[in-house]
C-alpha positions in Angstrom: -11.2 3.7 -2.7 -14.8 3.3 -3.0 -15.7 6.7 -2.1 -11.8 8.2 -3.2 -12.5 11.8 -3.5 -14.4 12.2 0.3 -11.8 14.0 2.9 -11.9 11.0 5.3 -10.7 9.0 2.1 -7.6 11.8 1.2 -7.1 11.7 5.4 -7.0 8.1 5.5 -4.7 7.7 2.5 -2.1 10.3 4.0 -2.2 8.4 7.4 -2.4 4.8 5.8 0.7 6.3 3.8 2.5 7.8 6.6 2.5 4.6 8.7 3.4 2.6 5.8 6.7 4.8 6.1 7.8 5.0 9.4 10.6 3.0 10.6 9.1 -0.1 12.7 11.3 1.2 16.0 9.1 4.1 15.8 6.5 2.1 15.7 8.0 0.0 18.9 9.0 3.4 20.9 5.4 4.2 20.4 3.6 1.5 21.6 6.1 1.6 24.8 5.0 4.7 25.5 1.3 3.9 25.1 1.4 0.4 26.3 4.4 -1.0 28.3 5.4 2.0 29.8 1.5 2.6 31.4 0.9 -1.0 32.3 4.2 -1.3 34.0 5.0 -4.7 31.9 5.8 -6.1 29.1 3.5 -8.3 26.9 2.5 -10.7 24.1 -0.7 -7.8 23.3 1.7 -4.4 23.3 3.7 -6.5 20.8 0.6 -7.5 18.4 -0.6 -3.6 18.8 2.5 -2.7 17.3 2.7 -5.2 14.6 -0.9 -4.5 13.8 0.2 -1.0 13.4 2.8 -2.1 10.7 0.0 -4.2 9.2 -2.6 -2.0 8.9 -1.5 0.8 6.4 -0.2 -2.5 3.6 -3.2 -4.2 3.8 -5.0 -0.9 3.8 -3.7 0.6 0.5 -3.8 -3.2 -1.1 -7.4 -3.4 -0.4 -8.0 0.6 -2.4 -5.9 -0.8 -5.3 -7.9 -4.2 -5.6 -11.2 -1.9 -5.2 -10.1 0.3 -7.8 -9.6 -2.9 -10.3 -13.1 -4.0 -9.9 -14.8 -2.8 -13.1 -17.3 0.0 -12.8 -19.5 -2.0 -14.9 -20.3 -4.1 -12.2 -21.0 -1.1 -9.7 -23.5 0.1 -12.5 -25.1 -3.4 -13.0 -25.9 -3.7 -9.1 -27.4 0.5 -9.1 -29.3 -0.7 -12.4 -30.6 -3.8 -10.3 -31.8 -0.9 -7.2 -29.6 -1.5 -5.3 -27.8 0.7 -2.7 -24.4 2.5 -3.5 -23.9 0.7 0.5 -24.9 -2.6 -0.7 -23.1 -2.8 -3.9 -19.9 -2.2 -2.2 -20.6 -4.8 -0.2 -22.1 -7.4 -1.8 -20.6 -6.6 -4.9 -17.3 -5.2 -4.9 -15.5 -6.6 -1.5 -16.9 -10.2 -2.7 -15.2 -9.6 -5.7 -12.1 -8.8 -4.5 -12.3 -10.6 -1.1 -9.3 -13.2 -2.3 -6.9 -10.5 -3.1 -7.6 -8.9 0.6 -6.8 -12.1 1.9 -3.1 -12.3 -0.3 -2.6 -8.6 1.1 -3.3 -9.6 4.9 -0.9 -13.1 4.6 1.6 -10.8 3.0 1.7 -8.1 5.2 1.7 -10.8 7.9 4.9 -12.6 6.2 6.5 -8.5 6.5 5.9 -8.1 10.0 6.9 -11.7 11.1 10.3 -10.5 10.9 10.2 -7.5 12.8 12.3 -7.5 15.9 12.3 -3.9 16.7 8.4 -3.2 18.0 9.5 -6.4 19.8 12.1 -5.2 21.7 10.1 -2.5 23.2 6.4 -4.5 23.9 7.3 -8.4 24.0 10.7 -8.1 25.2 11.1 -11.8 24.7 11.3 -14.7 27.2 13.2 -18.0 27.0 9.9 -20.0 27.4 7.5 -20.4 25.3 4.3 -18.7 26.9 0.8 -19.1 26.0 -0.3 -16.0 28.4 -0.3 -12.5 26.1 -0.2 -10.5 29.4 3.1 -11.8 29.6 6.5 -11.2 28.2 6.8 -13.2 24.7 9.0 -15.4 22.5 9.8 -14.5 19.1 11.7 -15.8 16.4 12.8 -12.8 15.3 14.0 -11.6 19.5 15.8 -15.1 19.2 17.7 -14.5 16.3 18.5 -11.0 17.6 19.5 -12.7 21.0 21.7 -15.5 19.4 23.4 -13.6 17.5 24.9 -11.2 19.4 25.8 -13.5 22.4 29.1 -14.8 23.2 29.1 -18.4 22.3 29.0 -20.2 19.1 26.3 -22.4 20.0 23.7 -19.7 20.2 25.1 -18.4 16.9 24.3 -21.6 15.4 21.4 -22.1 16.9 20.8 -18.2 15.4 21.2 -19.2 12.1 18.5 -22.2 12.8 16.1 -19.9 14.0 16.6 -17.7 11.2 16.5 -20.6 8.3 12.9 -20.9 10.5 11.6 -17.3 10.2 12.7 -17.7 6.2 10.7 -20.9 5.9 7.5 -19.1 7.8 7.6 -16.2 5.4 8.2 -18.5 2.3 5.2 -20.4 3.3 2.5 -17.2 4.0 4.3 -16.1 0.7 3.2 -19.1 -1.6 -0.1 -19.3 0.4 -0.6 -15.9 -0.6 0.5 -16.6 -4.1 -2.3 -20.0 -4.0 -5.2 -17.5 -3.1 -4.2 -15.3 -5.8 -3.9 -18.1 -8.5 -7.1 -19.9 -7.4 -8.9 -16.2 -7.6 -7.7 -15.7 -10.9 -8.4 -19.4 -12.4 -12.0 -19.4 -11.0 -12.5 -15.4 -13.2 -10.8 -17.0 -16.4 
């Protein structure tokens, strides 16, 4: 956003917009293939590779629409002062909007905390909880999935807890999110 009409800029846009609409079990049959499938296992790290890959292009095209808020008289005031296009984009502009990339990143981390697909096909899932991300992983969302479909009333109850948990997770990154962005705002005006 900083540099918008470079080609790595237009190619980064396209691909940051192309993730951005894939369907996650895409996303999941892709890291299998690159991951599980060449490993031989399942694990906690082909599971963050594919949620990182969900991440990525929302906090990407966040970040270029908070850049393009920052007013170009500040760019100008920083060249004026000598310094370096580098260093004002630095210094000036991500500083500047730095709280914002931080509400984009806890939201697009409240989306992909419910994704169960990419899970399926890296974590798998596992009935304990395991601290070892070479290894197969829990996950609310596999829980739910698992729960719900199986044959006893218990685990759909205990489906719908697990859910009412994933709900309370998102609903917390979403008014931390919303905290950052107020506390940005009040400190500008």
């Amino acid at each position: 956003a900083e540099y918008p009409g470079t080609r790595l800029a237009l190619a980064t846009r396209f691909v940051a917009d192309v993730l951005n609409g894939t369907p996650s079990i895409v996303v999941g049959v892709v890291a299998w293939t690159m991951i599980v499938a060449r490993q031989q296992h399942f694990s906690g790290y082909a599971g963050s590779v594919a949620l990182a890959i969900l991440m990525i292009p929302m906090v990407m095209r966040t970040t270029e629409e908070l850049i393009r808020m920052v007013p170009n008289s500040l760019r100008e005031a920083a060249l004026a002062l000598g310094y370096p296009r580098w260093r004002t984009s630095l210094s000036i502009v991500v500083r500047t909007t730095l709280p914002g990339i931080v509400t984009g990143i806890l939201l697009a981390t409240a989306r992909v905390a419910g994704e169960t697909a990419p899970l399926l096909f890296t974590a798998l899932g596992s009935q304990f909880m395991s601290t070892d991300l070479s290894q197969p992983m829990a996950a609310l969302p596999l829980t739910v999935f698992t729960y719900a479909i199986g044959p006893y009333e218990e685990w759909h109850r205990l489906a719908w807890a697990t859910a009412l948990v994933l709900i309370l997770v998102v609903l917390t990154l979403s008014l931390v999110a919303r905290a950052v962005t107020r506390q940005r705002f009040d400190r500008r005006g």
